[in-house]
C-alpha positions as CSV (number, residue, x, y, z in Angstrom):
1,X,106.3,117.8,114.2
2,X,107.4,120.9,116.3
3,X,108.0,120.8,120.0
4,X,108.4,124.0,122.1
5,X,108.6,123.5,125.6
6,X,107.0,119.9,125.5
7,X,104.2,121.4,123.9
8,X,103.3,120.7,119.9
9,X,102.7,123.7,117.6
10,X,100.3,124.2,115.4
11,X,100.5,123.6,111.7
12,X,99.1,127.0,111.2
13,X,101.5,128.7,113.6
14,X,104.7,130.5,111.9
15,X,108.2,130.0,113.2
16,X,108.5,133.8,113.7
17,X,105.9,133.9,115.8
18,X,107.3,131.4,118.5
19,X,111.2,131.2,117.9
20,X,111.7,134.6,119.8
21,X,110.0,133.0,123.0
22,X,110.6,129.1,122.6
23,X,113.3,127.7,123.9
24,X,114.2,124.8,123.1
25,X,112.3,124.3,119.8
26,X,112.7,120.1,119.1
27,X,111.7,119.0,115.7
28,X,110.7,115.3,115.2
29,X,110.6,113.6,111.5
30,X,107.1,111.7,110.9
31,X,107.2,108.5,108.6
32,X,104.6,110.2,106.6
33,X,102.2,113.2,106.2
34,X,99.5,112.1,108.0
35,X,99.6,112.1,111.5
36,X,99.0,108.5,113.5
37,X,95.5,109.4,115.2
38,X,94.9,109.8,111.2
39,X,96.1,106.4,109.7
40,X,92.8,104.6,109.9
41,X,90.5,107.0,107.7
42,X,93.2,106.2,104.2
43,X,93.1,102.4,104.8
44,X,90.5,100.9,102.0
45,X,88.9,97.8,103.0
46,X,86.9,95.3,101.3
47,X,82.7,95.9,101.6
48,X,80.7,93.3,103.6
49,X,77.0,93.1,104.6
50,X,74.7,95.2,103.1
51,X,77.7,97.7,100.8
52,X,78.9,94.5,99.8
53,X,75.6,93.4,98.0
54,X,74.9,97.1,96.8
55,X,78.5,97.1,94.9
56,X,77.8,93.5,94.1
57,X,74.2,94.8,92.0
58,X,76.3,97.1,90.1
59,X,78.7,94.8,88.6
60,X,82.3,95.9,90.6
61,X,82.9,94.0,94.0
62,X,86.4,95.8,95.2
63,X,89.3,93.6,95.6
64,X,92.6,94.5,97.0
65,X,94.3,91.5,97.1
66,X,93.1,88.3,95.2
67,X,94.4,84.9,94.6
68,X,94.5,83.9,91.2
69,X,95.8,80.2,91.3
70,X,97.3,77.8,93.7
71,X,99.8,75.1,93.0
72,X,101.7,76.5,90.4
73,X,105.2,74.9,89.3
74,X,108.1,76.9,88.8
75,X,110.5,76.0,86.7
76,X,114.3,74.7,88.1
77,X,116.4,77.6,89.1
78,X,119.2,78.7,87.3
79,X,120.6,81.5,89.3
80,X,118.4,84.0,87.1
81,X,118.0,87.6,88.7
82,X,115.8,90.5,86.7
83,X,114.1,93.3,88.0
84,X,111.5,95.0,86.1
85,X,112.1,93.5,82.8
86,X,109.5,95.2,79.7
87,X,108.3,93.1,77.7
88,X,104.5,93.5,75.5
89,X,101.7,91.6,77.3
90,X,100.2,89.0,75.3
91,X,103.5,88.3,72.9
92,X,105.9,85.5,74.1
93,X,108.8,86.3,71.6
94,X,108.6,89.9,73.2
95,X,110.4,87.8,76.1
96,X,114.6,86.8,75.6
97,X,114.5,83.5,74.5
98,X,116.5,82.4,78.7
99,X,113.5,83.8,80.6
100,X,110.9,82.2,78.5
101,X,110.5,79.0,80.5
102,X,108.7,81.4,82.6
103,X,106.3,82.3,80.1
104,X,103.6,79.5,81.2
105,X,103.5,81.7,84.7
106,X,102.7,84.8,82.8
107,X,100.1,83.3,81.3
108,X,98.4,81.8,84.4
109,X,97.9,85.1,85.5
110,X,95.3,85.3,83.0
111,X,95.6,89.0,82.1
112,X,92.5,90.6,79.8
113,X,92.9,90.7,76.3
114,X,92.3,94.1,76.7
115,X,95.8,94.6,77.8
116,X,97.5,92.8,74.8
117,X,100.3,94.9,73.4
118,X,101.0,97.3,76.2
119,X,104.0,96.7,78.3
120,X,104.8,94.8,81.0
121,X,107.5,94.3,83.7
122,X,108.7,91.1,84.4
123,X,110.8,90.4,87.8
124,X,112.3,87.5,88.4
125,X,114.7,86.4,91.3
126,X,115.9,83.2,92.2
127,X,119.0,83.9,94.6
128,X,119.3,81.8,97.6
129,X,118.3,83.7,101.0
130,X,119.4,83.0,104.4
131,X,116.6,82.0,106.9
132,X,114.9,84.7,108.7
133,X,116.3,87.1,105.3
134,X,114.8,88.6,103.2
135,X,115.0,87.4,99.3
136,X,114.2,90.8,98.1
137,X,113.3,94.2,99.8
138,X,112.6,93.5,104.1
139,X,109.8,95.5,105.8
140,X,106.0,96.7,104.8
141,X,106.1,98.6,101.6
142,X,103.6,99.4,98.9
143,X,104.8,99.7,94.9
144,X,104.3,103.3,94.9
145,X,107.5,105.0,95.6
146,X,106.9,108.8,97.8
147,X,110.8,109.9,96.6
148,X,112.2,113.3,97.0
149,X,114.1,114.5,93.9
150,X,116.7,117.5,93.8
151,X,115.1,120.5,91.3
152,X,116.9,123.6,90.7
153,X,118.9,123.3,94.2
154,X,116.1,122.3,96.1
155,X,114.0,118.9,96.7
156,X,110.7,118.5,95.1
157,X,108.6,115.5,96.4
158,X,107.3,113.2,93.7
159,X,104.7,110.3,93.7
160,X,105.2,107.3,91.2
161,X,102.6,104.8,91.0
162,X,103.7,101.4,89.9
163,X,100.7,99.2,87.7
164,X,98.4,102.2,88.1
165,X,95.6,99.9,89.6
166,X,92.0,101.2,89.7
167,X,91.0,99.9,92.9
168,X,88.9,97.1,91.4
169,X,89.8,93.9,90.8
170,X,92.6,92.7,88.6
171,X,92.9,95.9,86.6
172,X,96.0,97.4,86.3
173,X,98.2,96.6,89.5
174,X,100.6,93.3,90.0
175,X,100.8,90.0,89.8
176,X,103.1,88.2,92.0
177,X,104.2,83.8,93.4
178,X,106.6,82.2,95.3
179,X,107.8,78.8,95.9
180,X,108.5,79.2,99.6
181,X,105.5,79.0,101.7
182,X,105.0,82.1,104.3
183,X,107.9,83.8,102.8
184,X,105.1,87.3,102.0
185,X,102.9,88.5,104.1
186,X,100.2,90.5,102.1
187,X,97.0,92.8,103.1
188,X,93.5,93.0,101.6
189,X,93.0,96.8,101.6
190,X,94.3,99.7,100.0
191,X,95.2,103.1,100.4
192,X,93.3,106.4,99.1
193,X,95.7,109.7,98.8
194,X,98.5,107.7,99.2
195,X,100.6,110.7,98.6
196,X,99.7,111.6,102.2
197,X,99.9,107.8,103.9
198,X,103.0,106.5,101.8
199,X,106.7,107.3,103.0
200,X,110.3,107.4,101.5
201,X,110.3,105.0,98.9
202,X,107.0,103.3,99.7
203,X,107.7,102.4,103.3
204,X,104.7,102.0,105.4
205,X,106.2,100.0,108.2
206,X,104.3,102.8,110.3
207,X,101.0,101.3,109.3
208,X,101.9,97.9,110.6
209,X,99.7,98.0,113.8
210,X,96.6,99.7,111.9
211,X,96.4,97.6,108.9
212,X,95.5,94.1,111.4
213,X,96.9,90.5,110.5
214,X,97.2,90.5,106.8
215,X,97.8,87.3,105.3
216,X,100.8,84.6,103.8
217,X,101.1,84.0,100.4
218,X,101.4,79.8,100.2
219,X,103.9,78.4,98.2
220,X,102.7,77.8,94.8
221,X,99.9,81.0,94.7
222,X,99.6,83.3,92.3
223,X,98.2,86.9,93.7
224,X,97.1,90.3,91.6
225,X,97.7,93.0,94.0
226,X,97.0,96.7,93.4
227,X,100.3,98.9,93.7
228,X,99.0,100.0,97.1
């Protein structure tokens, strides 16, 4: 945003056309492209009442967030920590032989055969973290990185989408558990043009106070989420 004299300018006005009368000209960094009046009108939710039934007669009910089981058992930990590990969906042996006591979670995701053979990611973290800490990355965030990469001496922003979720549920997108109850707090909805909606990194701390109450993930769940 650009302030001159308290007042904001217009994102069709030029900087030629004001700098020669504005003094001082303030700028102020936004989180993301949209503006905060705006946030609302990118936030997906999930149907009810009458849209609900209608999606529910064609065949797709949109999901966002969904648990897939409850009172899962993790194996004892042995100080393992892997981020985004490949491995071919549907193959066990595809996974090193000291990861593969996790293979019985993998499976209790119950991905579609469909998938079989393309690649996965496998995460897996089992550091000890502080109370009131976070384990892994602090603060709201969807897994669809907005990053700004340097191109021929200047930055070019690019928009990665991680599990390249349709929207629907459980295709494409993640799967994620814990073993510490309350320890994620995780929302039902999604967001369209992300591009615009998503900052640095996928930070959407900004969206906080739009997005509601969200829920916790209990210990033992099992949740497909889509990326955003």
């Amino acid at each position: 945003l650009l302030l001159c004299s308290s007042q904001l300018l217009d994102d069709s006005q030029q900087l030629c056309e004001v700098l020669s009368s504005c003094q001082p000209l303030v700028a102020i960094k936004r989180p993301c492209r949209a503006r905060p009046e705006e946030y609302d009108q990118y936030i997906e939710r999930p149907l009810s009442g009458e849209a609900l039934e209608d999606e529910k007669s064609g065949g797709d009910v949109p999901e966002y967030a969904v648990c897939v089981r409850s009172s899962l058992e993790f194996p004892q930990p042995r100080d393992i920590n892997i981020n985004m590990m490949p491995f071919v969906i549907g193959q066990e042996e595809s996974v090193p032989e000291t990861y593969r006591h996790y293979w019985p979670l993998v499976e209790a995701c119950g991905i579609e055969s469909s998938q079989n053979g393309k690649i996965g990611f496998l995460t897996i973290q089992e550091t000890m973290a502080e109370a009131g800490t976070s384990q892994r990355r602090a603060g709201l965030h969807v897994e669809a990185p907005n990053v700004l990469l340097k191109n021929a001496g200047s930055f070019v922003e690019r928009f990665h989408q991680w599990g390249f979720s349709e929207g629907k549920c459980r295709r494409g997108g993640l799967y994620m558990a814990s073993n510490v109850a309350r320890s994620t707090h995780i929302w039902n909805c999604s967001l369209r043009q992300p591009e615009k909606i998503v900052g640095i990194m996928g930070d959407v701390e900004h969206l906080r106070e739009t997005l509601g109450e969200g829920l916790y993930m209990d210990a033992g769940e099992l949740w497909w989420l889509t990326h955003t």
